[in-house]
C-alpha positions as CSV (number, residue, x, y, z in Angstrom):
1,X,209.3,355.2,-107.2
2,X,207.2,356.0,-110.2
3,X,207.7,352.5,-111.6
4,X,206.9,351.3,-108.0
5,X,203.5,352.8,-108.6
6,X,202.6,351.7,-112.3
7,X,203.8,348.0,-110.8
8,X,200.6,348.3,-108.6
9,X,198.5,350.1,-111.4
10,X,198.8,347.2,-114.0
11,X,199.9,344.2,-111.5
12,X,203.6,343.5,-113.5
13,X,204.6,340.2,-112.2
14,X,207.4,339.2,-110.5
15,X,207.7,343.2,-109.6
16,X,204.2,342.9,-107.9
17,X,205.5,340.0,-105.9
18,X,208.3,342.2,-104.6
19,X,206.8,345.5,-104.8
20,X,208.2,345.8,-100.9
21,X,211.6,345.3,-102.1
22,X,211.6,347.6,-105.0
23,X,210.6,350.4,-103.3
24,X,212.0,350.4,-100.2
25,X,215.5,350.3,-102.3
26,X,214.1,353.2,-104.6
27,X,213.1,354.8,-101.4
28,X,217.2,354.5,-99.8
29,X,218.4,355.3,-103.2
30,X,216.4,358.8,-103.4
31,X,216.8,359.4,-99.4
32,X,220.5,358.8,-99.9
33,X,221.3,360.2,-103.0
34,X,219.1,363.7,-101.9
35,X,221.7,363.7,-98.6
36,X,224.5,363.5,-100.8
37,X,223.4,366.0,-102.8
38,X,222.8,368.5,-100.1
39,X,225.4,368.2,-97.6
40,X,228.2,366.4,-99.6
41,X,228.0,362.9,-97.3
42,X,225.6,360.2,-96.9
43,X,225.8,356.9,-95.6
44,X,226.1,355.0,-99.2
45,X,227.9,357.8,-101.8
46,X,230.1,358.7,-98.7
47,X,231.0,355.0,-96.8
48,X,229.5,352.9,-99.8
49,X,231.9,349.8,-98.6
50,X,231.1,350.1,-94.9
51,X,227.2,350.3,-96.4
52,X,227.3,347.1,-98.5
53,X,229.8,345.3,-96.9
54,X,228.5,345.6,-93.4
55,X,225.6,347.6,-92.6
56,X,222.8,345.8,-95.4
57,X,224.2,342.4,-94.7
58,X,224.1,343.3,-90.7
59,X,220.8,344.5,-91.2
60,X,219.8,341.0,-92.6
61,X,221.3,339.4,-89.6
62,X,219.2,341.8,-87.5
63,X,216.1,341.1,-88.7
64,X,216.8,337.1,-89.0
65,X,217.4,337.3,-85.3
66,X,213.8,338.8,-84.5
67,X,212.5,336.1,-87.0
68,X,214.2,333.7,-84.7
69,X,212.1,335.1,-81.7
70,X,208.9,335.0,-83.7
71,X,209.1,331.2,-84.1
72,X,208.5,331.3,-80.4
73,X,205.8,333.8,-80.6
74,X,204.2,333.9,-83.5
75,X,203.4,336.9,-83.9
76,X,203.6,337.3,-88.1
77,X,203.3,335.1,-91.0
78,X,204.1,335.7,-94.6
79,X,201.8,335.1,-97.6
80,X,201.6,334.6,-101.1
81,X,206.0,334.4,-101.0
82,X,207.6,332.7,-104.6
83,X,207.5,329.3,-104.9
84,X,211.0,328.8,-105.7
85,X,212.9,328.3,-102.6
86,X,216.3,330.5,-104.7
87,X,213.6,333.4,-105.4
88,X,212.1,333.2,-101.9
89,X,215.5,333.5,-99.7
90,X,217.0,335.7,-102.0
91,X,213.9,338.1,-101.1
92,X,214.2,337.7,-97.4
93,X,217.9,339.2,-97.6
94,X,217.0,342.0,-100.4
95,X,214.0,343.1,-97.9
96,X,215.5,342.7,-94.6
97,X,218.6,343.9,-95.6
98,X,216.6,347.2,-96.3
99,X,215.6,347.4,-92.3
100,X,218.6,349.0,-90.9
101,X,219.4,351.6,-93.7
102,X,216.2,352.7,-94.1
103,X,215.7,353.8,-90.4
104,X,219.1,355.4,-90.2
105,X,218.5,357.5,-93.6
106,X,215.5,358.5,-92.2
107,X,217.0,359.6,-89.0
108,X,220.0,361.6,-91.1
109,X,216.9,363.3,-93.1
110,X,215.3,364.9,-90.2
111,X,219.0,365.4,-88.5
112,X,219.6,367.1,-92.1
113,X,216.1,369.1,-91.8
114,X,216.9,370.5,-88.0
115,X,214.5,368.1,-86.7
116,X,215.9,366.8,-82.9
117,X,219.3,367.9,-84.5
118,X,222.1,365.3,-82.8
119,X,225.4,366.4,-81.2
120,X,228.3,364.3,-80.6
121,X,229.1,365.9,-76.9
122,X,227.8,363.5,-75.0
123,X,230.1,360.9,-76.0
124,X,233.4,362.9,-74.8
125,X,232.4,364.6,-71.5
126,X,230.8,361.2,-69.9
127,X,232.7,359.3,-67.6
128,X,232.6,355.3,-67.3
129,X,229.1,354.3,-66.5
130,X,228.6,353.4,-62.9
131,X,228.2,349.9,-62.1
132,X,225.1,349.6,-60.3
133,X,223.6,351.1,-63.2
134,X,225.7,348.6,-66.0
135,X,224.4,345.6,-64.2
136,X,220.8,346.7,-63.7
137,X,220.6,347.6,-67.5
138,X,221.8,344.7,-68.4
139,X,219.7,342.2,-66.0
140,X,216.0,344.0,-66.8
141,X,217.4,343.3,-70.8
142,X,217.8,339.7,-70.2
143,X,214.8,339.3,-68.0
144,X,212.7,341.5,-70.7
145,X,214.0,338.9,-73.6
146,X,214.0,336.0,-71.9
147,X,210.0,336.9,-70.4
148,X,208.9,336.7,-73.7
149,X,210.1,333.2,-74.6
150,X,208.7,331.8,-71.4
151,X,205.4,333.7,-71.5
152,X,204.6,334.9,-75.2
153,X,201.2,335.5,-75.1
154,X,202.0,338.5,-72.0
155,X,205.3,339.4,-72.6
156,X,205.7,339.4,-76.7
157,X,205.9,343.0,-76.4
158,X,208.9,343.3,-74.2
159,X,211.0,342.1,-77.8
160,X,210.6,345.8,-79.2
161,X,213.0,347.6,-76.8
162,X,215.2,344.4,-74.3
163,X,217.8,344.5,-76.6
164,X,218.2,348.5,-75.9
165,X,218.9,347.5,-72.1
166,X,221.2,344.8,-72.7
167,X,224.1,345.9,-74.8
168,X,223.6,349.9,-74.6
169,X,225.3,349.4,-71.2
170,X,228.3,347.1,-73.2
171,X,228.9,350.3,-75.6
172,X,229.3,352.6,-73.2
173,X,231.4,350.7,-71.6
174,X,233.6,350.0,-74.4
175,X,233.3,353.8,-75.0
176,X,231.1,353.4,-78.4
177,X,228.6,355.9,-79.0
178,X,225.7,355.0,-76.4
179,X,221.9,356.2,-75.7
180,X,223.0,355.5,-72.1
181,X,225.8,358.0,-71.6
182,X,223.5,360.6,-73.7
183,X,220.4,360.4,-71.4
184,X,223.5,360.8,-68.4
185,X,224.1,364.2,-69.9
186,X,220.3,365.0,-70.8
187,X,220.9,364.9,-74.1
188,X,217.6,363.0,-76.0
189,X,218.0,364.5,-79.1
190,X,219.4,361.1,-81.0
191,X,216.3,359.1,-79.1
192,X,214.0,361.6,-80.1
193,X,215.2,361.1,-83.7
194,X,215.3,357.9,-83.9
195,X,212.0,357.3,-82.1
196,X,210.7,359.1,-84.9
197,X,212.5,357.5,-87.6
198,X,211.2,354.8,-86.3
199,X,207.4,355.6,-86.3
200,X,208.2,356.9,-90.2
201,X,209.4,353.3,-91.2
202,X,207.1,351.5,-89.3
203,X,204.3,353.4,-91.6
204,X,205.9,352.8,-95.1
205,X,207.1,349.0,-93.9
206,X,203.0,348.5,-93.2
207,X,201.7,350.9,-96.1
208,X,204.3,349.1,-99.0
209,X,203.2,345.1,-97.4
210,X,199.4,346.1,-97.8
211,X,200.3,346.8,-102.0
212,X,202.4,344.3,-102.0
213,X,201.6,340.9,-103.5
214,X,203.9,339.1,-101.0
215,X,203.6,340.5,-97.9
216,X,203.0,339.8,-94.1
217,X,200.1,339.1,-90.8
218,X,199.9,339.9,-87.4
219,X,198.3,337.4,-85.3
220,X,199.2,339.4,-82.2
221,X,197.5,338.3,-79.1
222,X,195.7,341.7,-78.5
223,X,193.2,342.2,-76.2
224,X,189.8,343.7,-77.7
225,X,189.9,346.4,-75.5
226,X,193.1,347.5,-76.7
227,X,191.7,348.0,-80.2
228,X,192.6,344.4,-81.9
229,X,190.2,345.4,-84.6
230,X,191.3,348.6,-85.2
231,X,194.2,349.2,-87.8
232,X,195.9,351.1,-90.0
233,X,196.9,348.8,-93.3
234,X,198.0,345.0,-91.4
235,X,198.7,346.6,-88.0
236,X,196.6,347.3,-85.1
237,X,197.1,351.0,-83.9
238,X,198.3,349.9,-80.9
239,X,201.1,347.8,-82.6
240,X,202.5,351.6,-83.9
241,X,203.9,351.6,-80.5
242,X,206.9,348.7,-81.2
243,X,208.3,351.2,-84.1
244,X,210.1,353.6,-82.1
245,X,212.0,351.3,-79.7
246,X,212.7,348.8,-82.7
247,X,214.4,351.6,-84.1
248,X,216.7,352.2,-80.8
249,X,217.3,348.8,-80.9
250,X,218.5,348.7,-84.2
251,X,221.1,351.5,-83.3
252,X,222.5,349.9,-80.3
253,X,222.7,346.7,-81.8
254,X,224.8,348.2,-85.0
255,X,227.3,350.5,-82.8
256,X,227.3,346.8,-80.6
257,X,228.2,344.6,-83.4
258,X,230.7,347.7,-85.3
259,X,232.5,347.4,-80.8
260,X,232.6,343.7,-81.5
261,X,234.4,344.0,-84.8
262,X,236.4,345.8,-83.8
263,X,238.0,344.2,-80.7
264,X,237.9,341.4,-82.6
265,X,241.1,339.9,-84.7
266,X,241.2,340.8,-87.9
267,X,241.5,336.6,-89.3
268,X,239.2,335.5,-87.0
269,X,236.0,338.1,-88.5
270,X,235.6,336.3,-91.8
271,X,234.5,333.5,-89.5
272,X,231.7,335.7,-88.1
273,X,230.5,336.5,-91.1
274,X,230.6,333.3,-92.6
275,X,228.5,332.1,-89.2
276,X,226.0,335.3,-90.1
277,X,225.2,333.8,-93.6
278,X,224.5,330.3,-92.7
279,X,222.7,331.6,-89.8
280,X,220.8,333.3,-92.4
281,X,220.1,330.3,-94.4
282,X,218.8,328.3,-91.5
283,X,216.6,330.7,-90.2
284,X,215.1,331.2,-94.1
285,X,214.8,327.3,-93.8
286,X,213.0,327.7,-90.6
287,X,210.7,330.1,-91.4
288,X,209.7,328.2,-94.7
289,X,208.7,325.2,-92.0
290,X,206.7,327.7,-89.6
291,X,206.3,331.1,-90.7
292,X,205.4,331.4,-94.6
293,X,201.8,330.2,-94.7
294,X,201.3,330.7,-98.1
295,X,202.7,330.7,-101.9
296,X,202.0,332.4,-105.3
């Protein structure tokens, strides 16, 4: 971190080009490390080849997917990105593979701290989720992705949060862990945490792009009465609000795709992730054609 800070102080190139990277690594490295430390696991010392081979890379794969739904709405654009095309996609995978652990170590530091403290009961005294409610989840998540697509300039919003409603329902079904079956048996204390976390990262991801020389925009259709003009670093106030469902979405979407692995056979999985990389490359290619607006 303290290197992080004498990269902005004297303007080192290329580490002033990635500042974003190198210190939201630093950051998971001390957040990770500290856990460790103190309570003897952590999601790196303790699972490190469940943490690189599947939850970085998945985060990647995450984030890719939402870049996907932005060539639709357009919503961000990056700036001042390498000019070599290896430099550039390698920094889209070290930065978004950072989304994913870095809201889930924030969420085991306040769980650590006592702050909306989880418990696991939840998950054994539910019963199977009713299907009236499976199939109304799962219908207002399709209609609140798909409304987006057809209407962006209304509906962009409805991205931070659909994909909550439409495979929460699937992993409580397969009996994964599940927001669902919590709120059943009033138990909000993993939303409340990760609604936080969420808030937490959203501040350092828009704090570390605003010193970074690469970074991103918002062109965010925003009404002026909802305070367009009024933000904190790249991000108007009212954009804040995506945070917290982003980061439910990015639980439900990781205890979705650790279901899928599972039920699925063991050959056929190297397949997925080979499909996850070049899925990858594409959208990398794609947003070189519509989203980077700018080189250095």
């Amino acid at each position: 971190m303290g290197f992080s800070v004498a990269v902005l102080v004297f303007r080192w190139e290329p580490f002033l080009t990635y500042f974003y990277v190198y210190v939201w690594w630093a950051m998971i490295g001390i957040m990770d490390s500290r856990l460790y430390l103190q309570r003897g696991e952590s999601l790196f010392w303790s699972k490190t080849g469940e943490f690189v081979t599947f939850l970085v890379p998945f985060s990647a794969f995450l984030w890719f997917g939402f870049e996907l739904f932005n060539l639709r709405l357009g919503n961000w654009s990056y700036h001042n990105v390498p000019a070599s095309t290896p430099l550039r996609w390698a920094g889209n995978f070290a930065a978004f593979g950072t989304v994913v652990p870095g809201i889930f170590l924030i969420a085991e530091t306040l769980d650590h701290a006592g702050i909306f403290q989880r418990n696991e009961f939840s998950r054994f005294f539910s019963g199977e989720i009713p299907k009236p409610l499976f199939w109304t989840c799962v219908v207002a998540g399709v209609a609140m992705l798909a409304a987006p697509l057809a209407f962006p300039g209304i509906f962009y919003p409805l991205v931070w949060g659909g994909w909550v409603l439409l495979l929460d329902p699937i992993n409580a079904r397969w009996g994964g862990d599940s927001l669902i079956q919590e709120w059943r048996q009033k138990n909000f204390n993993r939303t409340a945490q990760l609604l936080l976390a969420g808030l937490i990262a959203g501040f350092l991801w828009e704090s570390w792009n605003y010193w970074a020389g690469a970074r991103w925009a918002y062109h965010v259709p925003l009404p002026a009465w909802l305070g367009r003009d009024l933000k904190l670093f790249e991000m108007p106030l009212f954009g804040f609000l995506g945070f917290p469902p982003f980061a439910l979405e990015c639980f439900v979407m990781t205890q979705f795709a650790k279901n899928l692995s599972e039920r699925t056979p063991e050959k056929v999985r190297p397949i997925l992730w080979v499909g996850m990389l070049v899925f990858g490359l594409w959208m990398c290619r794609m947003m070189d054609l519509d989203t980077v607006r700018g080189f250095r």
